[in-house]
VEXTI-890816 format. One record per residue (C-alpha): residue number from 1; residue in one letter; x, z, y. Coordinates in pm, whole numbers. Last residue first. Example, Ala and Ser with C-alpha at 12.3 -4.5 7.8 and 13.67 -1.06 7.14 Angstrom:
% residues 2
   nr  rest      px      pz      py
    2     s    1367     714    -106
    1     a    1230     780    -450
END
This chain:
% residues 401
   nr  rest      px      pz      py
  401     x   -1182    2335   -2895
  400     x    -860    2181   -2869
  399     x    -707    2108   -2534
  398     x    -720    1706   -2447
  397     x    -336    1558   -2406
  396     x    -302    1419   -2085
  395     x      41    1229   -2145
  394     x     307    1144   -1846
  393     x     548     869   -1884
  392     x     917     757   -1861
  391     x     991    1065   -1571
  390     x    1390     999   -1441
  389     x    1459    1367   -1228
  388     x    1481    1442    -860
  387     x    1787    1276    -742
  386     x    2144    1356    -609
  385     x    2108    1733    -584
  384     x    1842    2028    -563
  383     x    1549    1754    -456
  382     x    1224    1944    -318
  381     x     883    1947    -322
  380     x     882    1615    -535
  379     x     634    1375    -606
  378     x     368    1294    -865
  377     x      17    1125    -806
  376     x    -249    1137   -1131
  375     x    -580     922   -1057
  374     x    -916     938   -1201
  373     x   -1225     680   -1294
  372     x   -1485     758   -1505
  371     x   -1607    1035   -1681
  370     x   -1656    1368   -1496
  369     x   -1505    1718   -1481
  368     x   -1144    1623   -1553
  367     x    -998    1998   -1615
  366     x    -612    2061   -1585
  365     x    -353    2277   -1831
  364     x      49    2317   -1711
  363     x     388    2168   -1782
  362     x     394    2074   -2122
  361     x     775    1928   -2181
  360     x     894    1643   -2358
  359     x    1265    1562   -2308
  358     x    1409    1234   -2247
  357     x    1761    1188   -2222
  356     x    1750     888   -1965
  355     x    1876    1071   -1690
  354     x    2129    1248   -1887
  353     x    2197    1616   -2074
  352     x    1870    1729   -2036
  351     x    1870    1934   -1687
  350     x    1536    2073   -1677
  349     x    1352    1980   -1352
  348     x    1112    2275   -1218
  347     x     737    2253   -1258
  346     x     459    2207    -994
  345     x      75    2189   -1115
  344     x    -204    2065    -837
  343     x    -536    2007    -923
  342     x    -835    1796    -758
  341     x   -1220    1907    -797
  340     x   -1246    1905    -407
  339     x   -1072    1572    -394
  338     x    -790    1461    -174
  337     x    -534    1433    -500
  336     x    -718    1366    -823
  335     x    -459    1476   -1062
  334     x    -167    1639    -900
  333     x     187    1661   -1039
  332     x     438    1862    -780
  331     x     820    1799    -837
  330     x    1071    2130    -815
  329     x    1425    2011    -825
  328     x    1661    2240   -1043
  327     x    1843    1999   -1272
  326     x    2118    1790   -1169
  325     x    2411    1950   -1324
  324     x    2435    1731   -1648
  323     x    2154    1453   -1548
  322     x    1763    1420   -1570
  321     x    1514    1322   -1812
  320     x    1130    1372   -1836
  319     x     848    1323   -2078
  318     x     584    1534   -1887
  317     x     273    1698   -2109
  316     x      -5    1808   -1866
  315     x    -289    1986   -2173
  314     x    -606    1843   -2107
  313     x    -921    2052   -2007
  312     x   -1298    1811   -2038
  311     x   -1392    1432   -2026
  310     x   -1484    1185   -2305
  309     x   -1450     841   -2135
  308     x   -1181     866   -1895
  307     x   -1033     585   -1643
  306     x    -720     539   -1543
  305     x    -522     508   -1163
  304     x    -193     611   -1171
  303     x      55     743    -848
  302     x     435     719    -847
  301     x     602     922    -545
  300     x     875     893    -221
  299     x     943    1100      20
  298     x    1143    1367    -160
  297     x    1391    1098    -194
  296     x    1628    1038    -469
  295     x    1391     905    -721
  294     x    1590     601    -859
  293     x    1425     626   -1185
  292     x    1058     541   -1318
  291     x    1150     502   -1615
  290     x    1223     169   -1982
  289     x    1495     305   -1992
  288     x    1717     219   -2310
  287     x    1461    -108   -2293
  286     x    1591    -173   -1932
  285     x    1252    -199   -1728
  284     x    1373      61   -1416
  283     x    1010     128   -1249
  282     x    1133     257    -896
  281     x    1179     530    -663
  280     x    1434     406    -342
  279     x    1147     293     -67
  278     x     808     474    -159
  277     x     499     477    -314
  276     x     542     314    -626
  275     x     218     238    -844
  274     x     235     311   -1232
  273     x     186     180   -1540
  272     x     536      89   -1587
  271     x     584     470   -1553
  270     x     352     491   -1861
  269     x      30     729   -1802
  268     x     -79     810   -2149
  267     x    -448     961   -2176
  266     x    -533    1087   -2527
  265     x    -863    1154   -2624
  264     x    -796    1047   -2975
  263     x   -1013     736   -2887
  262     x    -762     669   -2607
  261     x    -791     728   -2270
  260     x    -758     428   -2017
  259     x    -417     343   -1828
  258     x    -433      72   -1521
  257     x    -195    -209   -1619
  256     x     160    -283   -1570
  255     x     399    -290   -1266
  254     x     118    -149   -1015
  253     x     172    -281    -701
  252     x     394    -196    -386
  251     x     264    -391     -66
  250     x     429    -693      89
  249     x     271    -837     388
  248     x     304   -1175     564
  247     x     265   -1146     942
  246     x      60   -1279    1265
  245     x      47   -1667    1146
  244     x    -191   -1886    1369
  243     x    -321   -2139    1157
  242     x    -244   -2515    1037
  241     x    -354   -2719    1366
  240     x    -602   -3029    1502
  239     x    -765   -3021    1155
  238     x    -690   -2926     776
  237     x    -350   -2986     678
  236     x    -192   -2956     351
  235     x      87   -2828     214
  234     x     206   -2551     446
  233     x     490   -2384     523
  232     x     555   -2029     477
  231     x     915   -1876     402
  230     x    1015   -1505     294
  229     x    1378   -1500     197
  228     x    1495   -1134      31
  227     x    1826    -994      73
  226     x    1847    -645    -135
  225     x    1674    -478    -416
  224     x    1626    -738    -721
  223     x    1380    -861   -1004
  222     x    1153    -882    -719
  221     x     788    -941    -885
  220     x     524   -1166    -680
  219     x     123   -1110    -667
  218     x    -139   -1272    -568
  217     x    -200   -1457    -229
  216     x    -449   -1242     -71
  215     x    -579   -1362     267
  214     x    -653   -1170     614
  213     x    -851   -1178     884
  212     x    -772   -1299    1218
  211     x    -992   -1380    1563
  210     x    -783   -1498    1840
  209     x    -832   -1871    1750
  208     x   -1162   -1885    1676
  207     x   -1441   -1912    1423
  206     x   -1179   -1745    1145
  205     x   -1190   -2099     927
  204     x   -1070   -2031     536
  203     x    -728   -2073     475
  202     x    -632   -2155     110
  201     x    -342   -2022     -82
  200     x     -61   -2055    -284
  199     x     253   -1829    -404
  198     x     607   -1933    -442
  197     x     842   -1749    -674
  196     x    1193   -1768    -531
  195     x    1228   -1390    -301
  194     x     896   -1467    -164
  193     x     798   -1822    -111
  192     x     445   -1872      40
  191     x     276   -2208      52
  190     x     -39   -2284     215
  189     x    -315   -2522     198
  188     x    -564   -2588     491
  187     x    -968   -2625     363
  186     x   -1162   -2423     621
  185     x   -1217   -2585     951
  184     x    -975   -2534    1225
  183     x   -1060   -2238    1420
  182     x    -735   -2035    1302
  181     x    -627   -1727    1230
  180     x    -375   -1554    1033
  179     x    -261   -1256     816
  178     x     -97   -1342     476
  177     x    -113   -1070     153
  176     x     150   -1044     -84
  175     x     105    -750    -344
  174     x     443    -628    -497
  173     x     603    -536    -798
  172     x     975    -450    -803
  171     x    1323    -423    -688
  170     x    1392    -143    -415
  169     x    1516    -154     -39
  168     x    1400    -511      44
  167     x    1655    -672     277
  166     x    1534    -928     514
  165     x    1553   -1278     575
  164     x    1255   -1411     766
  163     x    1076   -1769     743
  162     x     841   -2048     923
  161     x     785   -2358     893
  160     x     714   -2677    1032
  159     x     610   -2989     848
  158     x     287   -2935     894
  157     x     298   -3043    1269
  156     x      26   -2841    1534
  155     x     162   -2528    1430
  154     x     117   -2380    1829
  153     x     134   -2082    1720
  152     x     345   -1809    1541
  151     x     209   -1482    1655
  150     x     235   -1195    1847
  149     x     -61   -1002    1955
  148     x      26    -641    1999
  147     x      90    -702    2382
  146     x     119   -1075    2389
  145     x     338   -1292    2270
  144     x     362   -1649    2149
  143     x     635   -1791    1923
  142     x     661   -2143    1816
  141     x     590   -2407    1596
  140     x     583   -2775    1722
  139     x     909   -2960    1628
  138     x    1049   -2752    1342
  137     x    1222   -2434    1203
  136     x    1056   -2123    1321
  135     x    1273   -1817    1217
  134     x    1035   -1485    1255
  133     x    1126   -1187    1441
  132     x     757   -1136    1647
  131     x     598   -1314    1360
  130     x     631   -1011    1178
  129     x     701    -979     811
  128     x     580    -640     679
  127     x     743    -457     399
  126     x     523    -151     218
  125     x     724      88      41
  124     x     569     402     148
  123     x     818     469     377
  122     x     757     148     609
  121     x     999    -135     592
  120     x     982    -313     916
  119     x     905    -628    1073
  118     x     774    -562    1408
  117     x     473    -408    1595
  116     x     356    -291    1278
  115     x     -32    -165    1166
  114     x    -229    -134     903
  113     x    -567       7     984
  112     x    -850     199     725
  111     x   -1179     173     876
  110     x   -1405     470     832
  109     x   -1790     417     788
  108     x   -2114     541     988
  107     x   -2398     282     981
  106     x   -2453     -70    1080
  105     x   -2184    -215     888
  104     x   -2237    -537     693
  103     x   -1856    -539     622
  102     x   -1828    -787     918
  101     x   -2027    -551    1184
  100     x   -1717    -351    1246
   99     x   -1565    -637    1403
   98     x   -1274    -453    1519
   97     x   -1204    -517    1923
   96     x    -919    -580    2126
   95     x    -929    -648    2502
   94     x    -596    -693    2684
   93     x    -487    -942    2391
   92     x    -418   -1242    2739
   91     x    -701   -1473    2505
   90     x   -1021   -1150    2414
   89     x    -855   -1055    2072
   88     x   -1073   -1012    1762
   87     x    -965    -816    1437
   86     x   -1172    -955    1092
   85     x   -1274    -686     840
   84     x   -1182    -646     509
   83     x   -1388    -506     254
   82     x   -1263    -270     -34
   81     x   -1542    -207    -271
   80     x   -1721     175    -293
   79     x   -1643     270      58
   78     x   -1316     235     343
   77     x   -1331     -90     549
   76     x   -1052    -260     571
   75     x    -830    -363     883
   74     x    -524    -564     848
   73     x    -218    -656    1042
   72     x    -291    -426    1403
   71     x      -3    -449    1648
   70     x      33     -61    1745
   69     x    -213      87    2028
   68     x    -124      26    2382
   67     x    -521      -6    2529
   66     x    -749     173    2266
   65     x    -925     -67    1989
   64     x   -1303    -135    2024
   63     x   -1497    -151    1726
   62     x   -1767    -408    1788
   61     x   -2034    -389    1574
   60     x   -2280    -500    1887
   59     x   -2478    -182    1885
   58     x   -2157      76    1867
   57     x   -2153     263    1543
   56     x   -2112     647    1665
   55     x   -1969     840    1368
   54     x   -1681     591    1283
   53     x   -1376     754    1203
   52     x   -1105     466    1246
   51     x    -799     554    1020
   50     x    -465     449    1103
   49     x    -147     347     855
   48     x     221     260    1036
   47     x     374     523     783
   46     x     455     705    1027
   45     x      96     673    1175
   44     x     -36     865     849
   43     x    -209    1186    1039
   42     x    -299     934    1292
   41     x    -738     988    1250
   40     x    -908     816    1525
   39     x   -1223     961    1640
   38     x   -1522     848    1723
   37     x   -1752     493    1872
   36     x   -1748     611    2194
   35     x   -1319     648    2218
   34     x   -1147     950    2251
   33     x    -784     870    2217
   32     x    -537     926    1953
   31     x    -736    1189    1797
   30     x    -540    1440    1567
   29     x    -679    1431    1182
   28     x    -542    1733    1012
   27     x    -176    1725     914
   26     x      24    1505     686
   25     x      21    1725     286
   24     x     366    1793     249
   23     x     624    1642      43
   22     x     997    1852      88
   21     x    1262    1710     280
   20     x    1323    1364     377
   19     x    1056    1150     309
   18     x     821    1358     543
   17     x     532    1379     306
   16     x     226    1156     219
   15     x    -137    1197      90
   14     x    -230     828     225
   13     x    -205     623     -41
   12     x    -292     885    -272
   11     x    -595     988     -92
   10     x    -699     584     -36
    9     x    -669     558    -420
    8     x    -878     872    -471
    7     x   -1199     730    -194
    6     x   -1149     395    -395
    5     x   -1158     603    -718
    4     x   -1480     785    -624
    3     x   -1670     485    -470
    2     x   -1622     263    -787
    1     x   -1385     -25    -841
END
């Protein structure tokens, strides 16, 4: 992934509205505190999403994280590759530090922070599993707290586990990512089961018990919205204990794969294709659908990544449906959202007879500058009745010269 669609990803990611009424851009960045190291930008705190502006690096690389600020799950470090970066808690959590010095950081950077103090939904789709409201079932296991520091501890017999049971708003794709530490050596096995498909890992050694980083486990599909079971256990046991567990993580995912243009110069964006952002919008896969339906919040959007080969203007076509008195929302397509060479076109739902009576319709004219890789985001201004519109894919159709 290069530096320009990291930098577009993290736009569309955090590019959000209210998820009530109509999208809007969040604010400019509003310090939470004034710490040495810069500013923290909480435009996106809704959403449980910081981001550390680092224009002082302190000597040591230690990122120091303001007194009563939200129970940090990951930190990454924004730039051409993701890198994540370990979070280190002196032992009562009154001292928290990001170990800025873990993505080889000596320079200015921004640090991109998930947060949740307990398990929660967030609007943008992303579940997190807290070890604050976990079920520990076993001998050894158990809760310890301290402010924005809870974890499961004490996981001294493998046989223990640990699970929540939680509704998941939508079906669909998801990343599942674990958050732990441990000073046992590397080597422990883990199991996760989300929703009935298990996923594996290996836990490499933090260097200390108060010190967690995080560790992808793949990716898992909900064929269903509603009661999920989320259990870790492990499978094999490395040393005195099996981890500290601070929260599994489930992040919307592309359903398919990332688009790239044709030789015709075509670029079709398939709603399969697509990343959900949100907590009622989803891919339906019926084959008389085959959408991205369900969009009954203003909150919510669908974002592509693709890459280009031959750039230049492209005609916006929009293959949309929507239902006998429904039409009338306004929904905002932008292509490169965050950027200086972005573009914005808003059109107004047609009603077509039914949600899944498709109707082509060019919508506007944009210019990609520059090979490479691009993104497309769509989202409503503003719902007129029960739901936006059902979009099955998007085409970028190059202008004739």
């Amino acid at each position: 992934m290069n530096r320009r669609l990291l930098a577009t990803v993290c736009s569309v990611c955090a590019w959000w509205g209210s998820g009530t009424g109509a999208a809007e851009p969040p604010p400019s960045a509003t310090p939470l505190a004034s710490p040495a190291w810069g500013t923290i930008d909480t435009s996106t705190a809704p959403l449980g999403r910081y981001r550390f502006v680092i224009d002082r690096p302190p000597a040591d690389g230690r990122v120091t994280v303001p007194a009563g600020f939200p129970a940090i799950i990951r930190a990454t470090r924004e730039g051409a590759a993701t890198v994540d970066v370990r979070v280190e808690y002196s032992a009562d959590a009154t001292q928290i530090a990001i170990l800025w010095a873990d993505a080889g950081a000596a320079a200015d950077g921004v640090v991109a922070v998930e947060t949740a103090d307990a398990t929660t939904q967030f609007d943008d789709g992303r579940i997190v599993f807290s070890a604050r409201d976990a079920q520990v079932d076993g001998k050894k296991a158990k809760l310890e707290m301290h402010p924005g520091n809870a974890r499961i501890g004490f996981w001294t017999d493998a046989a223990d586990t640990v699970s929540w049971s939680r509704a998941a708003s939508r079906w669909g794709m998801y990343d599942v990512r674990l958050s732990y530490s441990t000073a046992s050596p590397s080597g422990t096995e883990v199991a996760v089961d989300v929703g009935g498909t298990t996923l594996s890992g290996t836990l490499a050694s933090t260097g200390s018990w108060y010190r967690y980083a995080t560790l992808p486990l793949g990716k898992v599909y909900l064929p269903t919205a509603g009661e999920q079971k989320v259990t870790v256990r492990c499978t094999k046991q490395v040393g005195g204990a099996v981890m500290n567990l601070k929260a599994v993580t489930l992040t919307p995912a592309c359903e398919g794969t990332p688009p790239a243009q044709a030789d015709d110069g075509t670029i079709t964006l398939h709603g399969r294709d697509a990343t959900v952002l949100g907590t009622a919008l989803r891919y339906e896969p019926a084959e008389k659908k085959q959408t991205l339906g369900f969009w009954t919040r203003a909150g919510d959007a669908a974002a592509w990544s693709f890459s280009v080969r031959q750039p230049g203007e492209f005609d916006v076509e929009v293959l949309q449906g929507c239902g006998t008195g429904q039409g009338g929302s306004t929904v905002q397509v932008t292509v490169d959202p965050g950027h200086d060479s972005g573009a914005a076109i808003e059109f107004t739902v047609e009603d077509t007879g039914g949600f899944q009576a498709f109707r082509p319709r060019m919508i506007g004219r944009v210019r990609l500058d520059a090979p490479g890789d691009h993104a497309l985001r769509v989202q409503p201004r503003s719902i007129a009745k029960a739901a936006a519109c059902d979009i099955r894919q998007i085409r970028l159709v190059p202008v004739a010269r």
